[in-house]
C-alpha positions, 0 to 999 in steps of 0.5 A: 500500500503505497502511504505518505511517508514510505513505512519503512523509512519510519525508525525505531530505536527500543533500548534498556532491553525491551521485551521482543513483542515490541520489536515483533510488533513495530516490525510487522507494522513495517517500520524498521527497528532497531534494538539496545540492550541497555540505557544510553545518556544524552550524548549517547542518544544524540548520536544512535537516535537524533533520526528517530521517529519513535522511541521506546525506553524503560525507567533509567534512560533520561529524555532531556530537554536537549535531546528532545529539541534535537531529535526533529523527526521524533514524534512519539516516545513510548515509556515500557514502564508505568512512571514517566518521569525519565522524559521531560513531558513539558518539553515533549510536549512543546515539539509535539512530541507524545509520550505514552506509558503503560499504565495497567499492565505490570500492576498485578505482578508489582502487586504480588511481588508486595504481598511476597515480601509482606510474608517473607519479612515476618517469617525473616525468610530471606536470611534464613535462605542466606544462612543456610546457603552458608551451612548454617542451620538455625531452626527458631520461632523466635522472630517469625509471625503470620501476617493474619491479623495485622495491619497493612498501611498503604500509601498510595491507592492507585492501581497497584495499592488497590490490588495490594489491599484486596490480596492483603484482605484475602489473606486476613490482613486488615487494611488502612490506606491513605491517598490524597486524591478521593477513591473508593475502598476495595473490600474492608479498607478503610481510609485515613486522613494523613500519613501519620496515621499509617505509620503510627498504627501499621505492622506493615507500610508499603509506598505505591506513589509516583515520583513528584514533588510532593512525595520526594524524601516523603519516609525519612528519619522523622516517619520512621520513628513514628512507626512501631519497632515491630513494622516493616516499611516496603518500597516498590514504588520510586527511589526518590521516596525514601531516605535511603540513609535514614533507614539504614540508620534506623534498622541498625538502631532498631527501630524498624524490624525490616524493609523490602526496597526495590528502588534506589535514588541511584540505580546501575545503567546496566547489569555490569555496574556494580550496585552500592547503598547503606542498606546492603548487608543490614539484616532483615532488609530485603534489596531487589535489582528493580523488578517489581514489574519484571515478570515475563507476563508483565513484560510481555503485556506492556510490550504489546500495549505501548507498541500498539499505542506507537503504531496508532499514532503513527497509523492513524494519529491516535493520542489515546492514552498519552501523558502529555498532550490532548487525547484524540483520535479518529476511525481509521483513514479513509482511502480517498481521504488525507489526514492532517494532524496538527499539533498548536499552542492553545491561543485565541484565533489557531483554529480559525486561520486553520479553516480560513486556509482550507477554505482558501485552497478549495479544501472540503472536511470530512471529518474533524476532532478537537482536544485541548489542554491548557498548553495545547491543542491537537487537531486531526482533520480528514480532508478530500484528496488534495495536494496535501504537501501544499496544505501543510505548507500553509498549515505550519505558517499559521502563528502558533503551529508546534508540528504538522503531518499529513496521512494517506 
């Protein structure tokens, strides 16, 4: 079929190991990929994909402000992960570039990798295991509680803190959570109003929020003497939540009877770098390399989610499910329409002076669907068969375009 840019020229450049569905998909979409399996810094992104139409990256390759004004042809970035905050989205946004994450799609395993964690701490499995892999044999109850019963605080009640609660109720927790946005409980939660709460009455407080401002250093030395000598504090969430030093300090002085941390303020690049905290060889500390998503179904599921949000967008200019820039999208192309897409800052006038130009080259619509938020605008029009390279000439001269395309 023959398009408006030749889909094989369309380049894809998927780092930090992605799983090979993404590849599989964008290849069959007819798009040349090409794959790396580690993170790659600025410079080193400005060099393999300053040509790049799409992106795809992890959680430790940073989109900067410089590369993402370099990277002229790059129209989508898709993050293979549920955070976002490795690109800058502001800047992202202002080239007309979209970003899309998967939001949904390794909860369930981030979910159970929690409730392992909850259970392994009170029965202090993962030193046990360490013991015995050293020939030492230390059968005792002492230390060692069933989870039945007990408190779970959690702070974040998101997708992943939700599932958290109905798998900890199941297995005879009582749940307590606390989130700053209004949401219903699963089951017999029960909501509080302030963190404090969670610490000062939790046997277990695990972290489910996103990096922000607001939740920056949120567990540090003054929480964690809040919480009981006998809890536990989890953090599958985001490194820069935690005071890394502070819980060290505070497991050393016993103030807490153990943690499960699987995020760090600083994370090796690649496999080969050696890995350094406060927290390595304190006991009853559980340290994971990232993974709380790193299942092979989790994997695979974002893989094919972001995948599919890149190729429809490119397809069709779907912006289902971006992160950055207004949501639109329309049923697949017509074959004797072109499809303009118009990315524009949200002022007074842009709209109009599209539609004066089109009605001055004799173009009629066919179909038409505005978003905006309060930067933006983004367009998609359907128009007749017409000469479209003069369209979006006439289009990108209208004050206020950020990026032009047309399809067919």
């Amino acid at each position: 079929m023959e398009t408006s840019y030749p889909l094989h020229k369309i380049k894809v450049v998927l780092l930090e190991g992605i799983h090979a569905r993404a590849a599989a998909a964008l290849s069959d979409a007819g798009y040349t990929v090409e794959t790396h399996d580690g993170a790659m810094t600025t410079d080193e992104l400005l060099e393999h994909a300053s040509d790049a139409h799409l992106i795809g990256i992890r959680s430790k390759t940073k989109l900067t402000p410089e590369f993402l004004g370099a990277a002229s042809r790059l129209w989508a970035v898709g993050c293979f992960c549920i955070g976002t905050n490795q690109v800058d989205l502001e800047s992202a946004a202002g080239h007309g570039i979209t970003v899309f994450n998967a939001p949904f799609s390794n909860t369930r395993s981030v979910a159970e990798k929690t409730i392992c964690e909850i259970i392994g701490l009170h029965r202090n499995l993962f030193d046990r295991s360490a013991s015995m892999h050293r020939g030492e044999w230390m059968k005792s109850a002492r230390g060692a509680h069933e989870i039945r019963g007990r408190t779970l605080g959690i702070i974040g009640y998101g997708r992943i803190g939700s599932q958290v609660s109905v798998l900890a109720e199941a297995m005879g927790m009582r749940v307590l959570y606390y989130d700053k946005v209004d949401c219903l409980p699963m089951g017999n939660a029960t909501r509080v109003m302030s963190i404090d709460e969670i610490l000062d009455h939790s046997d277990v407080v695990t972290l489910h929020v996103p990096a922000t401002d607001d939740t920056s250093m949120m567990i540090g030395a003054t929480e964690l003497k809040r919480m009981k000598p006998s809890a536990y504090l989890i953090n599958n969430a985001r490194g820069s939540v935690v005071d890394i030093e502070a819980l060290a300090t505070a497991m050393k002085a016993g103030e807490i009877a153990g943690a499960a941390v699987d995020v760090f303020p600083s994370e090796p690049k690649t496999n080969d770098e050696r890995f350094q905290s406060p927290l390595c060889g304190v006991p009853n500390v559980v340290l994971t390399p990232h993974i709380g998503g790193s299942t092979e179904e989790a994997q695979r599921n974002i893989a094919e989610e972001v995948a599919g949000k890149l190729v429809k967008l490119m397809n069709n200019g779907s912006t289902t499910g971006a992160v950055n820039v207004p949501q639109v999208e329309l049923p697949v192309l017509h074959d004797s329409h072109h499809r303009i897409l118009h990315f524009h800052e949200n002022v007074p006038g842009v709209l109009s002076r599209l539609h004066n130009m089109l009605a001055e080259l004799g173009v009629n619509i066919a179909a038409e669907y505005l978003h905006t938020d309060p930067r933006h605008g983004y367009v998609i029009i359907d128009v007749a068969s017409t000469n479209s390279e003069s369209v979006k000439e006439g289009l990108k001269q209208i004050p206020g375009t950020v990026r032009v395309r047309t399809l067919w």
